[in-house]
mmCIF file of the C-alpha atoms, coordinates in Angstrom:
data_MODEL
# 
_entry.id   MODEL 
# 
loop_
_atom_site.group_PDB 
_atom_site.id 
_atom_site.type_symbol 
_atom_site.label_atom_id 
_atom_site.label_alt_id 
_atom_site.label_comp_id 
_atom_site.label_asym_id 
_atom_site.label_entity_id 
_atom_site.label_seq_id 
_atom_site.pdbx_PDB_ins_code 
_atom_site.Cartn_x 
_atom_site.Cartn_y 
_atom_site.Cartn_z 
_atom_site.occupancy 
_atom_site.B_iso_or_equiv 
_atom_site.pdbx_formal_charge 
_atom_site.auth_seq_id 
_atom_site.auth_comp_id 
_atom_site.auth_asym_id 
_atom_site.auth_atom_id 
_atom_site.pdbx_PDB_model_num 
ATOM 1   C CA . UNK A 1 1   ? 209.038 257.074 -45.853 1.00 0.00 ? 1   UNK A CA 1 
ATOM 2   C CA . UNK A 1 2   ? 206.269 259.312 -45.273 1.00 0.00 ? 2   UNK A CA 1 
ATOM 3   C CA . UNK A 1 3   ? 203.200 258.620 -44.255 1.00 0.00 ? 3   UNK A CA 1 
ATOM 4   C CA . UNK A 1 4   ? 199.793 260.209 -45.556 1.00 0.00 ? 4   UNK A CA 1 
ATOM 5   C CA . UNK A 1 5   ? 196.957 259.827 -43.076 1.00 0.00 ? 5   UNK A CA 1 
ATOM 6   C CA . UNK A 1 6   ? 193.921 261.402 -44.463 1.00 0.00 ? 6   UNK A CA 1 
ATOM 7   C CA . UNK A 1 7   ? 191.697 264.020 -42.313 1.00 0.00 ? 7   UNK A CA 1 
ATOM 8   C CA . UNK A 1 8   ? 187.725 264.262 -42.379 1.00 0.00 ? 8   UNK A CA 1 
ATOM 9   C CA . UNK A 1 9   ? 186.231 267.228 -44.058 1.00 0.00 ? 9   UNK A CA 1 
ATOM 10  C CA . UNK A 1 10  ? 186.517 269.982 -41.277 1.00 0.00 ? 10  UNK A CA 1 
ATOM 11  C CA . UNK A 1 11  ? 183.409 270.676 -38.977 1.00 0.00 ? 11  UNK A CA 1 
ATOM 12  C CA . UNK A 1 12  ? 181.070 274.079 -40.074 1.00 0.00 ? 12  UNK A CA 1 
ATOM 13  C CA . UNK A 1 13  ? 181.560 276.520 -37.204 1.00 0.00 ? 13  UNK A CA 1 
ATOM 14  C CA . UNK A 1 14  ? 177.973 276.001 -36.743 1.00 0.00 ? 14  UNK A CA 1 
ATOM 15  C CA . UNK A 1 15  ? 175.070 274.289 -38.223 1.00 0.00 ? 15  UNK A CA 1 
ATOM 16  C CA . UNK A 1 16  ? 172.910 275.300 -41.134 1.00 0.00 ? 16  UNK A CA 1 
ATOM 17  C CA . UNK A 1 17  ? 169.532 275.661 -38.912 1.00 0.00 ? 17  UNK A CA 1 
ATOM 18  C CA . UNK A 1 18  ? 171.805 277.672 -36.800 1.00 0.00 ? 18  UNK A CA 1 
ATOM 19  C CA . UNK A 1 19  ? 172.642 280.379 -39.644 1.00 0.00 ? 19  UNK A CA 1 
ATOM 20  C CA . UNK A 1 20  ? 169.562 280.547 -40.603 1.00 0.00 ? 20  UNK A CA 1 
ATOM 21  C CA . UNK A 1 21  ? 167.893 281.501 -37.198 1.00 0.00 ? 21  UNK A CA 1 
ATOM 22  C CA . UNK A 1 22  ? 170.629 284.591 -37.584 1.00 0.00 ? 22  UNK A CA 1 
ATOM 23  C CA . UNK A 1 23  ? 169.408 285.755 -41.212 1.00 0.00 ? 23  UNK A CA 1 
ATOM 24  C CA . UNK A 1 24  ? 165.629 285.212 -39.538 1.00 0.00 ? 24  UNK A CA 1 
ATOM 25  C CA . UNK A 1 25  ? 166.533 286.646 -36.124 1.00 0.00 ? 25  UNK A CA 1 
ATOM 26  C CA . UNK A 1 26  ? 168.109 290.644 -37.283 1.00 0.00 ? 26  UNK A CA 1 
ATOM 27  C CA . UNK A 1 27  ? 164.602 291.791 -39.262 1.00 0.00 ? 27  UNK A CA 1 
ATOM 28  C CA . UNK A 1 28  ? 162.602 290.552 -36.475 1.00 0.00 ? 28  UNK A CA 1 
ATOM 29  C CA . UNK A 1 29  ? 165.177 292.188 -33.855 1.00 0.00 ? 29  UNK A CA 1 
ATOM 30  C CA . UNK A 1 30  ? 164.947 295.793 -36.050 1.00 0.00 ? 30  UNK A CA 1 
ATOM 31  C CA . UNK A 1 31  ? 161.300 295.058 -36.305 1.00 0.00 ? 31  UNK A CA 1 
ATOM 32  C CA . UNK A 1 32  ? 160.672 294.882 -32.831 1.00 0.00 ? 32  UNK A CA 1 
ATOM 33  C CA . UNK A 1 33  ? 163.246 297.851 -32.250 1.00 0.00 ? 33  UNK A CA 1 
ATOM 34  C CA . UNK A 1 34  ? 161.203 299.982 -34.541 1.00 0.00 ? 34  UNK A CA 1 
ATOM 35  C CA . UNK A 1 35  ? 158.132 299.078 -32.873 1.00 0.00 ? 35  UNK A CA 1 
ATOM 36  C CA . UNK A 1 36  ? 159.051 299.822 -29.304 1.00 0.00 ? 36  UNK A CA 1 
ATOM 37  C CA . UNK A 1 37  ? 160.254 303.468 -30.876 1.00 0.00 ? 37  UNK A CA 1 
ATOM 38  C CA . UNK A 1 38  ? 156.978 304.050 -31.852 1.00 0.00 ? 38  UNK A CA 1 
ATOM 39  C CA . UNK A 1 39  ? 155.591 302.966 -28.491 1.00 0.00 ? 39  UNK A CA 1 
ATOM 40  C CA . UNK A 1 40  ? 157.298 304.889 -26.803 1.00 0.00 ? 40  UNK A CA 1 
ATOM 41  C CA . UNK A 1 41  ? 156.840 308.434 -28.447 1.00 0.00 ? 41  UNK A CA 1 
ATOM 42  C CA . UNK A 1 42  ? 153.073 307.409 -28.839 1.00 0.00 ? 42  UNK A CA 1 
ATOM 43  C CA . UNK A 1 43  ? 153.451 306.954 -24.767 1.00 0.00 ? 43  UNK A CA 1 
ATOM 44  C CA . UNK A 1 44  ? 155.002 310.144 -24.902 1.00 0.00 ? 44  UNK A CA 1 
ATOM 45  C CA . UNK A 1 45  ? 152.261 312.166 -26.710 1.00 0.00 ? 45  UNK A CA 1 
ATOM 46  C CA . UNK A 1 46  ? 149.527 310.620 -25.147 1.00 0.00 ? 46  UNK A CA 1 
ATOM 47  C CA . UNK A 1 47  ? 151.002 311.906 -21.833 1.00 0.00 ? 47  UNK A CA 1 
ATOM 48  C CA . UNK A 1 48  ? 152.156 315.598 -22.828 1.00 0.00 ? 48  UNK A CA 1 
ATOM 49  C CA . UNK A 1 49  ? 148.835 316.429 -24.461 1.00 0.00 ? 49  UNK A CA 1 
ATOM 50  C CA . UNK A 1 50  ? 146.324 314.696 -21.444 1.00 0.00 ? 50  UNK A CA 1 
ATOM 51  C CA . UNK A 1 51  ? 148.491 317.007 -19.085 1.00 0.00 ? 51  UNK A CA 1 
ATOM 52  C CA . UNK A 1 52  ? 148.796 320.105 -21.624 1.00 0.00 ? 52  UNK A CA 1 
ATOM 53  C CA . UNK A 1 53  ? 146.284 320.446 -24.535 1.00 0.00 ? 53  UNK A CA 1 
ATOM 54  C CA . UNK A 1 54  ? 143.318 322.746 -24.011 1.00 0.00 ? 54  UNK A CA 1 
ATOM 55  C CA . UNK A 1 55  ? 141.436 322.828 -26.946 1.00 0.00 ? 55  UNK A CA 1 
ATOM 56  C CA . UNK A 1 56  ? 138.351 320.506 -28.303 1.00 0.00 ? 56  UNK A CA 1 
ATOM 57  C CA . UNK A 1 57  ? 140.298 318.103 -30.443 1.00 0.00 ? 57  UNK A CA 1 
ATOM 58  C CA . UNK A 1 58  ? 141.355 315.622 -27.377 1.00 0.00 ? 58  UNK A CA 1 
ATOM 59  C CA . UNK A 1 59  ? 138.159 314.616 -25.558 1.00 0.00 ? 59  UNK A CA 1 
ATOM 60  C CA . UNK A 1 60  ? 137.183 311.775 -23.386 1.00 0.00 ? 60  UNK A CA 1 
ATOM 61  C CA . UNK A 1 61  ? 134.342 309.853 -21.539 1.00 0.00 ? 61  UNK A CA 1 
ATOM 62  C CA . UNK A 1 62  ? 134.019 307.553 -19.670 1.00 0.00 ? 62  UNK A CA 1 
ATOM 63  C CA . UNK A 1 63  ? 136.005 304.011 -20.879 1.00 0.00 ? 63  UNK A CA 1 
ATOM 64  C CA . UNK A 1 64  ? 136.801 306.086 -23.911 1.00 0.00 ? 64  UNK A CA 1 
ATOM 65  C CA . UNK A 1 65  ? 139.362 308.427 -25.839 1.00 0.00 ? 65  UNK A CA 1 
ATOM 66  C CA . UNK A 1 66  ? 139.186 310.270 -29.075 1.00 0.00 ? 66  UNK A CA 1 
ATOM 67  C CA . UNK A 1 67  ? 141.504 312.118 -31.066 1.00 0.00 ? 67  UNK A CA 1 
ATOM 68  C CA . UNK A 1 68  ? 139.745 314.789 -33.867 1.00 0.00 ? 68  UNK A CA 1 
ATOM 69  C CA . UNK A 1 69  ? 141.904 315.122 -36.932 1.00 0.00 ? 69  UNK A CA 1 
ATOM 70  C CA . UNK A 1 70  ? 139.275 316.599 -39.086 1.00 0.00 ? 70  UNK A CA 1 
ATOM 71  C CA . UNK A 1 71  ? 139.546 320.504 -39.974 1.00 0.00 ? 71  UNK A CA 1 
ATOM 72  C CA . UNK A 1 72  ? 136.039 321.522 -37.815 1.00 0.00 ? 72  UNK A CA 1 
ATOM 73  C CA . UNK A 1 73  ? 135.432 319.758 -34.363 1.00 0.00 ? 73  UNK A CA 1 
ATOM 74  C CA . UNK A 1 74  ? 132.221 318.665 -34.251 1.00 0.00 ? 74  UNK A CA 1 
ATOM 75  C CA . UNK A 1 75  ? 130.029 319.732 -31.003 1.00 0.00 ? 75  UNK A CA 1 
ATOM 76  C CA . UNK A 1 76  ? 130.602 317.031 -27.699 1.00 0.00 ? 76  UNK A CA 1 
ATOM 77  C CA . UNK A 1 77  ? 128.185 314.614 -27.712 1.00 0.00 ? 77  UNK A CA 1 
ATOM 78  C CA . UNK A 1 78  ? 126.356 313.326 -24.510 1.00 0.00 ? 78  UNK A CA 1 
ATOM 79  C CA . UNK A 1 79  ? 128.860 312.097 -21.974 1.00 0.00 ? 79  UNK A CA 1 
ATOM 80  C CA . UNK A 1 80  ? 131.994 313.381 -23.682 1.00 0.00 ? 80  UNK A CA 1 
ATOM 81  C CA . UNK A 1 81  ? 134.245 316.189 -22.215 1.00 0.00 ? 81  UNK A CA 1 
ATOM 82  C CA . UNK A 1 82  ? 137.572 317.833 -23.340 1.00 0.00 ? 82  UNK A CA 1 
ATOM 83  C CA . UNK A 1 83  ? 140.367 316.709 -21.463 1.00 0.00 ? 83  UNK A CA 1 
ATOM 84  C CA . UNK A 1 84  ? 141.013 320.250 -20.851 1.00 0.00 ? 84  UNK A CA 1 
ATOM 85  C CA . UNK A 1 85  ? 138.189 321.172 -19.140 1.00 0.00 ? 85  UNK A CA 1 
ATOM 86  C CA . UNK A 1 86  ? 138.933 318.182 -16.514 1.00 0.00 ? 86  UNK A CA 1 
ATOM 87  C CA . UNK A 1 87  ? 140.593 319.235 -13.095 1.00 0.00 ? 87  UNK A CA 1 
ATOM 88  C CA . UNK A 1 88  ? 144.260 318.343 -12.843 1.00 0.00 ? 88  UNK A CA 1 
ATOM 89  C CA . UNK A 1 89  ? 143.662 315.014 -10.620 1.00 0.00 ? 89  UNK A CA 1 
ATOM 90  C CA . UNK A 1 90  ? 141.411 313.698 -13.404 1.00 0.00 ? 90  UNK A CA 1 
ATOM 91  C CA . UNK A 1 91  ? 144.599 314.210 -16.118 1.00 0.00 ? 91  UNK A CA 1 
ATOM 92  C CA . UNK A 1 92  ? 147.279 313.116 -13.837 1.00 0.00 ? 92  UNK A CA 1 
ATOM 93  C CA . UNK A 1 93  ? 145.532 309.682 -13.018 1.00 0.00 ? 93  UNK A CA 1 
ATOM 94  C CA . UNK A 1 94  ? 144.436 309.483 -16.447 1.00 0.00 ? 94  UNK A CA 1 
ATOM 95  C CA . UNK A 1 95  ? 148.513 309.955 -17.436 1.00 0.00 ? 95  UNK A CA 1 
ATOM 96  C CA . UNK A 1 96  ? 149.569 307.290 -15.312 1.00 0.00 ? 96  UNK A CA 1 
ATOM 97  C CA . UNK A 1 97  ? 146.971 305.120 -16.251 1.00 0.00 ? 97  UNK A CA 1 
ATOM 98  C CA . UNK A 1 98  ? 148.123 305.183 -19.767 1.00 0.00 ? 98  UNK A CA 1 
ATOM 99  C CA . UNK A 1 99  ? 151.451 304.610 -18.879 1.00 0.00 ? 99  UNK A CA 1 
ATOM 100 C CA . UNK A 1 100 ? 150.501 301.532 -16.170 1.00 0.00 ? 100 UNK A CA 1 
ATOM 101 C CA . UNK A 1 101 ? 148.839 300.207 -19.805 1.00 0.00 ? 101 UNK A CA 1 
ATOM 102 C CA . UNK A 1 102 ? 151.418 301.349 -21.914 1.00 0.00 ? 102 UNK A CA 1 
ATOM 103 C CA . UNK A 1 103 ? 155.092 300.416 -20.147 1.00 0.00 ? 103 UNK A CA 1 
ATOM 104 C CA . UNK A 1 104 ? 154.149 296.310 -20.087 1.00 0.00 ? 104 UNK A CA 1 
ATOM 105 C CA . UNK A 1 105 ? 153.386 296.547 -23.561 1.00 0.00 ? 105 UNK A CA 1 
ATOM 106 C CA . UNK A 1 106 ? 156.482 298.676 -24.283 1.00 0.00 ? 106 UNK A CA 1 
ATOM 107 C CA . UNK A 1 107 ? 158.300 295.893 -22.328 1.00 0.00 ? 107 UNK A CA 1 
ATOM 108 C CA . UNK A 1 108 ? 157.069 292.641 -23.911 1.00 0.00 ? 108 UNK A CA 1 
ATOM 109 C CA . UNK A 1 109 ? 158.422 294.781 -27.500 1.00 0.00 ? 109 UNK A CA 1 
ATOM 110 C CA . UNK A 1 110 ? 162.012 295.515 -25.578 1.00 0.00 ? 110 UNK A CA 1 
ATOM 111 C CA . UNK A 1 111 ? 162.132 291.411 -24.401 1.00 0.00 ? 111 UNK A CA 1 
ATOM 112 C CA . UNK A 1 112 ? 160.607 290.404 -27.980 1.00 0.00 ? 112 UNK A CA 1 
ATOM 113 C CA . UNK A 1 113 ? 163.921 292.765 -29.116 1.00 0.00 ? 113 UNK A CA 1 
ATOM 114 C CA . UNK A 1 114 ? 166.626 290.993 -27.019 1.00 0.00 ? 114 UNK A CA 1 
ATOM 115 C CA . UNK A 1 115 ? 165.676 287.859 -27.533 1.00 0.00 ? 115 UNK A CA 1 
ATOM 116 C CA . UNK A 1 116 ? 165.773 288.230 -31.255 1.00 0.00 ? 116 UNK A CA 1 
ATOM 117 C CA . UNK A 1 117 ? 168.917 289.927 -30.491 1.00 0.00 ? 117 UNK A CA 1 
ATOM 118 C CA . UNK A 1 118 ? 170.383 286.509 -29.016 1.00 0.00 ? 118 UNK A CA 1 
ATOM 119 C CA . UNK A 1 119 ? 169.448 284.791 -31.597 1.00 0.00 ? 119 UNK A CA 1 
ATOM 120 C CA . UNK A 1 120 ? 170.782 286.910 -34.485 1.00 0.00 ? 120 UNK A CA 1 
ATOM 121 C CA . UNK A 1 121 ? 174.487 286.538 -32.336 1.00 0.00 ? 121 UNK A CA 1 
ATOM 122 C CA . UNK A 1 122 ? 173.901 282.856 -32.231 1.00 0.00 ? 122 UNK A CA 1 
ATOM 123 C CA . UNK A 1 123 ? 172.845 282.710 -28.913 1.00 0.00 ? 123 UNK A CA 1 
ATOM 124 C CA . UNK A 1 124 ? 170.327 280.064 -29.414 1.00 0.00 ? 124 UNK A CA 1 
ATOM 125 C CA . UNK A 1 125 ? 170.224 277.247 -26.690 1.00 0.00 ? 125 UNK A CA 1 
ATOM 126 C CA . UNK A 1 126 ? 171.684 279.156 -23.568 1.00 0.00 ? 126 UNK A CA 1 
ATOM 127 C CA . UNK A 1 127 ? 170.006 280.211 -20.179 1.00 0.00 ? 127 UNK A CA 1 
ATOM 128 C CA . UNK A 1 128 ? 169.900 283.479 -21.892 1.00 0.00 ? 128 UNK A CA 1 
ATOM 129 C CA . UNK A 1 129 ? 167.173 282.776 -23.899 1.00 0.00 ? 129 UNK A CA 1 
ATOM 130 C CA . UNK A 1 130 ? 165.158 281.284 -21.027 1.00 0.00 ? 130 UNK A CA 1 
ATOM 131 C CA . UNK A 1 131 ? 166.001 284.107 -18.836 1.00 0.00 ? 131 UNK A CA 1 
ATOM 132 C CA . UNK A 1 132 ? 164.341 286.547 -21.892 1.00 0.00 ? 132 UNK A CA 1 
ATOM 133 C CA . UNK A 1 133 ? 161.626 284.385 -22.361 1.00 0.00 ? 133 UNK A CA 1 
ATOM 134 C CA . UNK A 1 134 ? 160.600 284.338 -18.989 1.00 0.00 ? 134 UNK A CA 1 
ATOM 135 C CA . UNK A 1 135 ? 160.580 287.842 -18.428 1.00 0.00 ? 135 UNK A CA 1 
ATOM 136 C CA . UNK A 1 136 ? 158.191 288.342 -21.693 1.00 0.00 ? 136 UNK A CA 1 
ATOM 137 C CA . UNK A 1 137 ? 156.025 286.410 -20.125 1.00 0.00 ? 137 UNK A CA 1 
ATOM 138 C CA . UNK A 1 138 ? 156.003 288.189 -16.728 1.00 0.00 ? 138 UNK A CA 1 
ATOM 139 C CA . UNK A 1 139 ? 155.262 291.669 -18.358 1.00 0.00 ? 139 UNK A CA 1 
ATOM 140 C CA . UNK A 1 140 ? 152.438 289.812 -20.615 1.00 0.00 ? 140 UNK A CA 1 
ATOM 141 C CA . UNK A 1 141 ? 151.198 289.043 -16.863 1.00 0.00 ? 141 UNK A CA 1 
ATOM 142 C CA . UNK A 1 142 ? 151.448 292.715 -16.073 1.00 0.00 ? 142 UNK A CA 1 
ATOM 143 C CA . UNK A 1 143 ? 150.305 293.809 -19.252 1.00 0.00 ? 143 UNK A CA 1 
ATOM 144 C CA . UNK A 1 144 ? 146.445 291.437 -18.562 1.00 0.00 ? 144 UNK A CA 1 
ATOM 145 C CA . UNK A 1 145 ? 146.758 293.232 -14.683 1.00 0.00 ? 145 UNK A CA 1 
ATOM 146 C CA . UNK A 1 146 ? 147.676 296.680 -15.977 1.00 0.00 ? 146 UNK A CA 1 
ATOM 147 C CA . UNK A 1 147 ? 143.898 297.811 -17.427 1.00 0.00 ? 147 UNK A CA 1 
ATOM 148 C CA . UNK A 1 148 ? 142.450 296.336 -13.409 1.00 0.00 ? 148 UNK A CA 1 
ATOM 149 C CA . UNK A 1 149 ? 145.118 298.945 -12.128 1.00 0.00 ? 149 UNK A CA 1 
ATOM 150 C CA . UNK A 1 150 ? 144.406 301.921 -14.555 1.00 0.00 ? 150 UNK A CA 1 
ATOM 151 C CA . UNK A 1 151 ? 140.852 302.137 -13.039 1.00 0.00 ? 151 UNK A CA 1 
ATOM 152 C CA . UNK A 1 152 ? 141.630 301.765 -9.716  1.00 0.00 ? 152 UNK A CA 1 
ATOM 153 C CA . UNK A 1 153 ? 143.495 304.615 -10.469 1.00 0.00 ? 153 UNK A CA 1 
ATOM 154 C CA . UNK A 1 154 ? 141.048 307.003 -12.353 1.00 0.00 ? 154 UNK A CA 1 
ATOM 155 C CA . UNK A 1 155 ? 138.117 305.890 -10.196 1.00 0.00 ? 155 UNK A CA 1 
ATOM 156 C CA . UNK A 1 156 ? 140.189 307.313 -7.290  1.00 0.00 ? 156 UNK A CA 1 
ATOM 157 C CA . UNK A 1 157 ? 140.217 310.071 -9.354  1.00 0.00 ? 157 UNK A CA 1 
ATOM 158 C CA . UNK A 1 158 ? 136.606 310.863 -9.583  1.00 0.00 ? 158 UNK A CA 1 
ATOM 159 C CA . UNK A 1 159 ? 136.524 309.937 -12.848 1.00 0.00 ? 159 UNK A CA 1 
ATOM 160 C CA . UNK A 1 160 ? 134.373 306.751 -14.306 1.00 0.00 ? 160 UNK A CA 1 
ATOM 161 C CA . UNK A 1 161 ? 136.086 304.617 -16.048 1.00 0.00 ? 161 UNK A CA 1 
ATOM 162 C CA . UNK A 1 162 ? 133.692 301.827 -17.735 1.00 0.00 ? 162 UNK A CA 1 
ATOM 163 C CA . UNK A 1 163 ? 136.331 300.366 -20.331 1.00 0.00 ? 163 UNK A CA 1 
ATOM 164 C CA . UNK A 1 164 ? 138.720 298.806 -18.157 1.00 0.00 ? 164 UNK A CA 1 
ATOM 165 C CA . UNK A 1 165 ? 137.484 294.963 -18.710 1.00 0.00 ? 165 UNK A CA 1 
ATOM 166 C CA . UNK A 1 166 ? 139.311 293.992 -21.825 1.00 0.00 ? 166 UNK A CA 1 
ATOM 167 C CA . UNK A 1 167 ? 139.287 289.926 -23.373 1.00 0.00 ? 167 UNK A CA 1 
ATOM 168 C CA . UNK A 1 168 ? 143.117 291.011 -24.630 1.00 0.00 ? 168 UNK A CA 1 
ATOM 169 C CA . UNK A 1 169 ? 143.407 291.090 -20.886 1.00 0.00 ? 169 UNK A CA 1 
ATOM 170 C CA . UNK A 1 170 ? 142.859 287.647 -20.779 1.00 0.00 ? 170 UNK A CA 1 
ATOM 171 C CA . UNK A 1 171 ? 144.299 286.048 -23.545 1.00 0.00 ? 171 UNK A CA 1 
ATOM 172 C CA . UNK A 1 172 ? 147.902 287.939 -22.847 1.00 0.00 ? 172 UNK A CA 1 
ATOM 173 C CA . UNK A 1 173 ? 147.448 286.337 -18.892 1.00 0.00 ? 173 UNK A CA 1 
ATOM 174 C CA . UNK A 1 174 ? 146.832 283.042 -21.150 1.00 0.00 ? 174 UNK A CA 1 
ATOM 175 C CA . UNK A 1 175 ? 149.892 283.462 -23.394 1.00 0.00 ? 175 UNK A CA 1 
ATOM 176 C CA . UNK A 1 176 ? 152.588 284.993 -19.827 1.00 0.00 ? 176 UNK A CA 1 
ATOM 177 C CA . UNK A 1 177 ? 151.520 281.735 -18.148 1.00 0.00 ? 177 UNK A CA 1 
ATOM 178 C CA . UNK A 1 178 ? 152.227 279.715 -21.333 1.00 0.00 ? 178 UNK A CA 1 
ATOM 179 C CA . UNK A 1 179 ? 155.138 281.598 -21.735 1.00 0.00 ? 179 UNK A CA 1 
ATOM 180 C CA . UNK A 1 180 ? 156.253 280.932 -18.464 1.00 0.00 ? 180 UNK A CA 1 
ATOM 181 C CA . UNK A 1 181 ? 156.132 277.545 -18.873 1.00 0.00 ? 181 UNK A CA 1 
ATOM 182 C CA . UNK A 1 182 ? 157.876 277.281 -21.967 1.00 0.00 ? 182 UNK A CA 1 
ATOM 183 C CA . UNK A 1 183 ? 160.687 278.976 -20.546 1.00 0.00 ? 183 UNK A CA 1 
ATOM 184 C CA . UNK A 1 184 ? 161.165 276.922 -17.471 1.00 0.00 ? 184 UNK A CA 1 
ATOM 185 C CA . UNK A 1 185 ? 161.501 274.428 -20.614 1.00 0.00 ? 185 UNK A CA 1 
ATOM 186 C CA . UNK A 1 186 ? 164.051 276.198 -22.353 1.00 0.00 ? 186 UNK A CA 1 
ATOM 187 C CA . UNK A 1 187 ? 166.190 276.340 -19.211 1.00 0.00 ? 187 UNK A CA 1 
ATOM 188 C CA . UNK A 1 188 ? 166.026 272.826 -18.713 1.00 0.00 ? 188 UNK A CA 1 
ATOM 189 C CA . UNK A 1 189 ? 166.738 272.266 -22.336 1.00 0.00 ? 189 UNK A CA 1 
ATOM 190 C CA . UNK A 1 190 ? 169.894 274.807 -22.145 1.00 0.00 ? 190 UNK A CA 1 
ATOM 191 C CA . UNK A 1 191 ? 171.070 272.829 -19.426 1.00 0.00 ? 191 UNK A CA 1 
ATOM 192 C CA . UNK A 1 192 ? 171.017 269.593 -21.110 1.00 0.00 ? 192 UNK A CA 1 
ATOM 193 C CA . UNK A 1 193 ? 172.526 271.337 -24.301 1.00 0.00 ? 193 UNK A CA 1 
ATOM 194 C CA . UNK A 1 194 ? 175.271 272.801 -21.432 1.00 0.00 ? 194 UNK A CA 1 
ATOM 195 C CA . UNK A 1 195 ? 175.903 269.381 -20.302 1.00 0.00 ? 195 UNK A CA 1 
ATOM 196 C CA . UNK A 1 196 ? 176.161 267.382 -23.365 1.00 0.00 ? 196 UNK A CA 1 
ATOM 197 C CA . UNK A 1 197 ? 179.025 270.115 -24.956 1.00 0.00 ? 197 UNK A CA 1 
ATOM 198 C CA . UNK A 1 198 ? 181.370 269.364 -22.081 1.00 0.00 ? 198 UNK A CA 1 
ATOM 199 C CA . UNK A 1 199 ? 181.748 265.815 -23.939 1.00 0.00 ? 199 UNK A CA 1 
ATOM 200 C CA . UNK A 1 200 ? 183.702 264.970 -26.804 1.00 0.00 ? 200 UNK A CA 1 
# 
C-alpha cells in the first residue's frame, strides 16, 4: 500500500521585492552608464580644446568659462581673455584642474553604475554592495576637495582663480560622510543576512 505524503508549494527562487529591485536596477544601471559616457567625452573636449583651440569662441576669466556658439563673437569684455592667447602653464593647469573636478564626478557615475549593476544580478544584501557604497561616498569626498585643489593648481599657475568656493562642495562632503556611514551599515547588515542563511 502506497503512501501519499503531500509536499508544500515549492519556494520562489527569490522573493518578489527581490525581482523587482532587478526590473528597477538595469534602467538606472544604463542610465548611469550613459551618463558617465557623456562625462567623459565632455572631459575629453574640455581638455583638447583648453590645450589646442586658438580662436575667440573659448574664453575665460577669472572663476569663469564660456563657450560662444553664436555665428559672430562678440568683442571680450573687461577681464575676459581667449584661452588661446594664455601661455601654455596657464592651459595645462587649467586642464588638470578640470580633470581634478571632473574624474570624482566621473567616478561617483561609474560606482552609481556598479552598484545598480549588483542589484540588477540580484546582488542585493552582500558585502558587495557595501564595498560600492562606500567607495561612492569616498569620491563624493574627493569630489567637495577637488574645486580647493583646482585652484591651488591654477593660482600656481599665475592665473586667478576666484570661483573655486562652491556650496555643491559642501553638500556632496555632507552626502560622502552620510554615505559612509550608511555603508558601514550595509556591511553590518550583509553580515547578519550572511549569518542567518547558513541556518535552515
Amino acid at each position: 500500500m502506497a503512501v501519499v505524503v503531500a509536499l508544500p508549494p515549492p519556494v520562489p527562487l527569490e522573493p518578489d521585492a527581490f525581482a523587482r529591485i532587478r526590473r528597477l536596477s538595469r534602467p538606472l544601471e544604463w542610465l548611469f552608464t550613459l551618463l558617465f559616457a557623456l562625462g567623459v567625452a565632455l572631459l575629453a573636449v574640455a581638455v583638447v580644446a583648453v590645450l589646442t583651440y586658438v580662436g575667440t569662441r573659448l574664453q575665460v576669466r577669472p572663476g569663469g568659462m564660456q563657450i560662444y556658439i553664436e555665428a559672430s563673437v562678440p568683442p571680450l569684455r573687461p577681464g575676459w581673455t581667449t584661452v588661446g592667447a594664455l601661455p601654455w602653464i596657464q592651459k595645462i593647469a587649467l586642464a588638470l584642474s578640470a580633470s581634478v573636478m571632473m574624474v570624482p564626478a566621473l567616478a561617483v557615475l561609474w560606482g552609481l553604475r556598479r552598484l545598480f549593476r549588483l542589484y540588477g544580478s540580484g546582488v542585493v544584501l552582500a558585502q558587495e554592495n557595501a564595498r560600492c557604497m562606500g567607495g561612492i561616498a569616498v569620491w563624493l569626498i574627493a569630489y567637495a576637495i577637488a574645486p580647493t585643489v583646482g585652484h591651488v593648481l591654477v593660482t600656481l599657475a599665475g592665473f586667478d582663480d576666484e570661483g573655486w568656493l562652491r556650496i555643491d562642495s559642501a553638500k556632496a562632503l555632507a552626502l560622502g560622510l552620510i554615505l559612509f556611514v550608511v555603508a558601514r551599515v550595509m556591511a553590518w547588515g550583509a553580515e547578519v543576512h550572511d549569518d542567518a542563511s547558513r541556518f535552515i
